[in-house]
C-alpha positions as CSV (number, residue, x, y, z in Angstrom):
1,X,-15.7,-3.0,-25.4
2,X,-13.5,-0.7,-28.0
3,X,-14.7,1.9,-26.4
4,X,-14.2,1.2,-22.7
5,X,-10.4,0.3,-23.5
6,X,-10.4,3.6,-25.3
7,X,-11.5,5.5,-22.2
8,X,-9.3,3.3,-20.0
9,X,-5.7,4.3,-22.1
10,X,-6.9,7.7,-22.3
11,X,-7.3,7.5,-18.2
12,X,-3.9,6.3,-17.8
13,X,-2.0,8.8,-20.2
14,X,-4.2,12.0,-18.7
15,X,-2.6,10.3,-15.0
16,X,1.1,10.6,-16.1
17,X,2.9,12.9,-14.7
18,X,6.3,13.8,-13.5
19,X,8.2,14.2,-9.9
20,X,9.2,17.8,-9.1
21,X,13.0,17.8,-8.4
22,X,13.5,14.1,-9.7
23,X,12.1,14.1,-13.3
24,X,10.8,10.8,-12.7
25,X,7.7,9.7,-14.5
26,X,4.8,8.7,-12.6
27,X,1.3,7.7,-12.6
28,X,-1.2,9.5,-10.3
29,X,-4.7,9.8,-10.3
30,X,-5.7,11.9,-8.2
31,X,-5.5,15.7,-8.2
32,X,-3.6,17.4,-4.9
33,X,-7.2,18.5,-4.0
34,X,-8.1,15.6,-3.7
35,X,-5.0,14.4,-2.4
36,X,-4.8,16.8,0.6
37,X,-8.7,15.5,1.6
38,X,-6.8,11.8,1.8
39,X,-4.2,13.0,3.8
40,X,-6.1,14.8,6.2
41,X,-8.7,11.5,6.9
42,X,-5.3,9.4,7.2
43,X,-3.6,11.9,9.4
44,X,-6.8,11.6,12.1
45,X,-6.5,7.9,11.8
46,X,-2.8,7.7,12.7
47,X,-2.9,9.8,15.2
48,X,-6.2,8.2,17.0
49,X,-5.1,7.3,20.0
50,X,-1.9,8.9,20.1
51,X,-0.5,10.8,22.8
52,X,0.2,14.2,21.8
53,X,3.0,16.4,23.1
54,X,1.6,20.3,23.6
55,X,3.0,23.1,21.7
56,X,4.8,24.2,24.5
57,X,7.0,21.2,24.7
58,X,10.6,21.9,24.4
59,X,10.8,18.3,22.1
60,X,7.5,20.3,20.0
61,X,8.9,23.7,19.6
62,X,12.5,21.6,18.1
63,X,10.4,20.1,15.6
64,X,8.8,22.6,14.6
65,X,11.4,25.0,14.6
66,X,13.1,22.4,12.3
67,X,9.7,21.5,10.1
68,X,9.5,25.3,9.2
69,X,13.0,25.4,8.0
70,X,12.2,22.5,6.2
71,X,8.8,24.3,4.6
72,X,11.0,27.1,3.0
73,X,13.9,25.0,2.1
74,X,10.9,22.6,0.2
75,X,9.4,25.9,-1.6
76,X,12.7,26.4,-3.2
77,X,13.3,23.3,-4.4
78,X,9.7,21.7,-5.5
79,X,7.8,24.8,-5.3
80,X,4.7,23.6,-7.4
81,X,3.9,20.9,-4.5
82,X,5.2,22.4,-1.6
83,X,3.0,25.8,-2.0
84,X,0.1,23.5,-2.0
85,X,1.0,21.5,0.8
86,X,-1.0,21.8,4.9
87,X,2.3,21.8,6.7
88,X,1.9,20.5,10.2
89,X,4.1,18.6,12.0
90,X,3.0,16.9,15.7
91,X,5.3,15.1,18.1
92,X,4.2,11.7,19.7
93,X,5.2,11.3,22.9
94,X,6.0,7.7,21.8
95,X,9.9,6.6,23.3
96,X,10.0,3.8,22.0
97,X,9.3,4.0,18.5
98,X,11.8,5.9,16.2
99,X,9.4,6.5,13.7
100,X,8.4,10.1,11.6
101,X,6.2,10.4,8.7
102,X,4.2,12.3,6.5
103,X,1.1,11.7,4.9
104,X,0.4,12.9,1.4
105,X,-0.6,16.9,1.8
106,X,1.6,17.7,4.0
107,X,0.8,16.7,7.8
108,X,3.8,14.9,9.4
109,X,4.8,13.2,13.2
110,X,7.7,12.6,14.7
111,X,7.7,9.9,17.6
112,X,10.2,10.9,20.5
113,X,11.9,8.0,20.3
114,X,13.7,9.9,17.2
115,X,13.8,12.8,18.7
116,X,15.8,11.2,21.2
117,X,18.0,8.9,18.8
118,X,19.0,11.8,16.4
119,X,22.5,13.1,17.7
120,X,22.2,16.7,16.3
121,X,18.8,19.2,14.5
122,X,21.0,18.2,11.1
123,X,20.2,14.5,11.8
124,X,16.7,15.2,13.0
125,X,16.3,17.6,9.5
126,X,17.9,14.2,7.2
127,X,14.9,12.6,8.5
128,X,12.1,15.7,8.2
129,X,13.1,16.0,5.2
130,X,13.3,12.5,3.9
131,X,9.6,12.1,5.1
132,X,8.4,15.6,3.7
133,X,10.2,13.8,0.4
134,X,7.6,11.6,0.8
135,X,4.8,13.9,0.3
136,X,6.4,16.4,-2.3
137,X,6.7,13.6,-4.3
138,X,2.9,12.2,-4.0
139,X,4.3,9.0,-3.4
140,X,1.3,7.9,-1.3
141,X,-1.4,8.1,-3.9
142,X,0.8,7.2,-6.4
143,X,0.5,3.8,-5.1
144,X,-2.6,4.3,-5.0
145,X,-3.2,4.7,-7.9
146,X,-1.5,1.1,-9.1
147,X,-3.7,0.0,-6.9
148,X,-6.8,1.3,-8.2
149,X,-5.5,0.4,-11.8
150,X,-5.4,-3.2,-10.7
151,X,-9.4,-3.0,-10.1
152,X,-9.8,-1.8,-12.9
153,X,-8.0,-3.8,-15.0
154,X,-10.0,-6.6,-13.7
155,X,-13.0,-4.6,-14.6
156,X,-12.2,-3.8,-18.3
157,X,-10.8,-7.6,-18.3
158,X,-14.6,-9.0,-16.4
159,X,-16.0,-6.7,-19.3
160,X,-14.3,-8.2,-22.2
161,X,-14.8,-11.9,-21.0
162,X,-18.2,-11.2,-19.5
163,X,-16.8,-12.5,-15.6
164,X,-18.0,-11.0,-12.4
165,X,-14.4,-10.3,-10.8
166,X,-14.7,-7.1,-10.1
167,X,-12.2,-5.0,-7.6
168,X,-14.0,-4.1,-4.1
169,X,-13.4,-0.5,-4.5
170,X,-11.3,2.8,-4.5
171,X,-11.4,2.5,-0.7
172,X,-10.0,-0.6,-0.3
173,X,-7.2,0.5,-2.7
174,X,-7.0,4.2,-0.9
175,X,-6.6,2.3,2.6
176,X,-3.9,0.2,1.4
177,X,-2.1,2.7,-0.8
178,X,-1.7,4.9,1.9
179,X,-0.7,2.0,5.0
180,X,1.6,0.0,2.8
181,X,5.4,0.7,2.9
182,X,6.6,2.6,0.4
183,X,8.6,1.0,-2.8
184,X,12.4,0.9,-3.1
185,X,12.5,3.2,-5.7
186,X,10.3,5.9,-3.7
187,X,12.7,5.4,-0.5
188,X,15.6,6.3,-2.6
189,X,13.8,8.9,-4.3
190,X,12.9,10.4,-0.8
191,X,16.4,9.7,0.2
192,X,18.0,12.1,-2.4
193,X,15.6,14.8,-2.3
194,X,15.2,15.2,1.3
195,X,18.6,15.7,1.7
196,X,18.7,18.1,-0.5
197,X,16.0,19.8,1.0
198,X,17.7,19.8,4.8
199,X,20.9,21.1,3.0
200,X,18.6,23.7,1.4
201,X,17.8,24.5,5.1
202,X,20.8,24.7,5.7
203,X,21.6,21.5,8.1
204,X,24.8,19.9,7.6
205,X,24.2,16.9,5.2
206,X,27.2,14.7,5.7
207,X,25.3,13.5,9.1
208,X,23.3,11.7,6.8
209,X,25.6,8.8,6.8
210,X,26.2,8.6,10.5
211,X,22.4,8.2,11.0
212,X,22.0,5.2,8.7
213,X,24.9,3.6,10.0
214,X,23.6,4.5,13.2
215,X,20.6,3.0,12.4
216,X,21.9,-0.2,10.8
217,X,23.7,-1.0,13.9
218,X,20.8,-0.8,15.5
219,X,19.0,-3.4,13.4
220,X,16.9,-0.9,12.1
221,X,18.2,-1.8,8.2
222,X,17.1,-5.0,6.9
223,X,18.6,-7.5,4.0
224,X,17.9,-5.8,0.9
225,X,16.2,-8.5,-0.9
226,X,14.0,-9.3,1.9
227,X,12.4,-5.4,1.7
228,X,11.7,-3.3,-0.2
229,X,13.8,-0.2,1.4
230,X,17.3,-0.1,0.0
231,X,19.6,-1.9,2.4
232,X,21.6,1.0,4.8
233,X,25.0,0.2,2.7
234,X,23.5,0.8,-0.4
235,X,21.2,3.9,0.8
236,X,24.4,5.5,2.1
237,X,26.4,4.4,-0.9
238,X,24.1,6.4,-2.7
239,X,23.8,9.5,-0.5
240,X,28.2,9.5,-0.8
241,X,27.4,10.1,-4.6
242,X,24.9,12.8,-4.2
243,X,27.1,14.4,-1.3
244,X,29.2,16.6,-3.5
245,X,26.1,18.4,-4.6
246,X,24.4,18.7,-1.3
247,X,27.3,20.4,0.4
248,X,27.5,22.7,-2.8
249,X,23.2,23.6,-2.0
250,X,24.3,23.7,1.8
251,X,28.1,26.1,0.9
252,X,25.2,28.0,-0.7
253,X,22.2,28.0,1.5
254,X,24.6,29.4,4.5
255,X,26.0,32.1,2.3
256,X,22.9,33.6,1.1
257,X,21.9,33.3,4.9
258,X,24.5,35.9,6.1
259,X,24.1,37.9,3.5
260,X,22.7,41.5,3.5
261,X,19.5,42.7,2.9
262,X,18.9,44.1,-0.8
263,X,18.1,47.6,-1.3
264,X,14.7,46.8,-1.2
265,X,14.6,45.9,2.2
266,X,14.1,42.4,1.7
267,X,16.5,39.6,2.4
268,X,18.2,38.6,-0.9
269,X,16.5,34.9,-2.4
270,X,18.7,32.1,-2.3
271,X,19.8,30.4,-5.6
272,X,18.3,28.0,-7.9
273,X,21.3,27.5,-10.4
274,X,21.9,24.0,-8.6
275,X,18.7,22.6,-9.1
């Protein structure tokens, strides 16, 4: 039994880990390997039945347009994930919803009932880039992972006391880890870095607040305590505090873009000093 608990605490501090961009601890068990093979198998099974928009839509090519200046903005801010990352991003021809996401690894939607809410490409880039957040910061198998953890506690426990409760399995955990809304703290997490990554790309962050106000009125936002997203007055409370250093990346991000070419021949890199 010594043992087994050895091997389980050993488990949990090879797991730990930390958010690029954020600093934040975390727990994760699974590689990005293996993460990516999740993503993909959830990606299939959101999309089943799914209408599809072809890449010649004009609401498609806007995504996309948007999702690639999204990519590079993402490989300057959390470059270790965002290099490894299958970015693909597919438009639902879904009105009614206004929905985007991203599973972990890197393949996203966007319904065109946000397409069609969003006011501006800056809005439409807030929210790429909040769900891209999403993914950078492995917050999909790092639920997961607590969720695996609780079977296993229940194992090492069942061993100790000699009970049969058991967890069903990783897949059961997987399934859920990946369906299940995401926690407060990873909204507000997503919240802060994906607008800095859509100022990195240089869209306009200050229409951040518009949207989730926007969206508030809307009934969209929720009583705070009831969920477990941050209510819309405290998300944009929030975003008003990190909004001095977003416009700085975004001052930034549109100077480097009109500046020349080096003598090299290649366009100058943009700056990390304000990371």
């Amino acid at each position: 039994m010594r043992t087994t608990l050895l091997g389980f605490m050993f488990a949990l501090l090879a797991a730990c880990t930390t958010v690029e961009g954020t600093g934040r601890g975390q727990l994760n068990l699974f590689s990005p390997d293996q993460e990516a093979e999740l993503g993909r198998e959830a990606y299939e099974d959101e999309l089943k039945g799914s209408k599809i928009l072809p890449e010649t839509d004009p609401k498609t090519i806007r995504v996309q347009a948007i999702g690639r200046r999204v990519e590079a903005a993402a490989k300057i801010r959390s470059p270790t994930m965002a290099q490894r990352m299958e970015w693909t991003w597919t438009v639902v021809d879904d009105p009614k919803s206004i929905n985007a996401w991203m599973v972990p690894g890197g393949r996203g939607a966007v319904d065109t009932g946000m397409v069609d809410f969003v006011k501006s490409d800056d809005e439409l880039a807030i929210v790429m880039g909040h769900e891209a957040s999403h993914a950078l910061a492995r917050h999909g198998t790092e639920r997961v992972s607590h969720g695996i953890l609780l079977g296993v506690g229940v194992e090492v426990t069942g061993a100790a006391t000699g009970s049969e409760a058991v967890g069903e399995g990783v897949s059961a955990a997987v399934e859920l880890g990946l369906t299940l809304p995401h926690s407060r703290e990873q909204e507000s997490e997503a919240d802060d870095l994906g607008l800095l990554i859509a100022a990195q790309a240089g869209y306009d962050p200050t229409q951040a607040i518009d949207l989730w106000r926007r969206m508030e009125a809307r009934g969209e936002g929720t009583f705070e305590f009831l969920s477990t997203h941050p209510s819309e007055a405290t998300r944009i409370e929030r975003l008003q505090r990190l909004m001095p250093q977003a416009l700085e990346v975004y001052q930034r991000a549109k100077l480097d873009a009109a500046l020349p070419v080096s003598t090299s021949g290649e366009p100058r890199s943009q700056s990390h000093s304000d990371h």
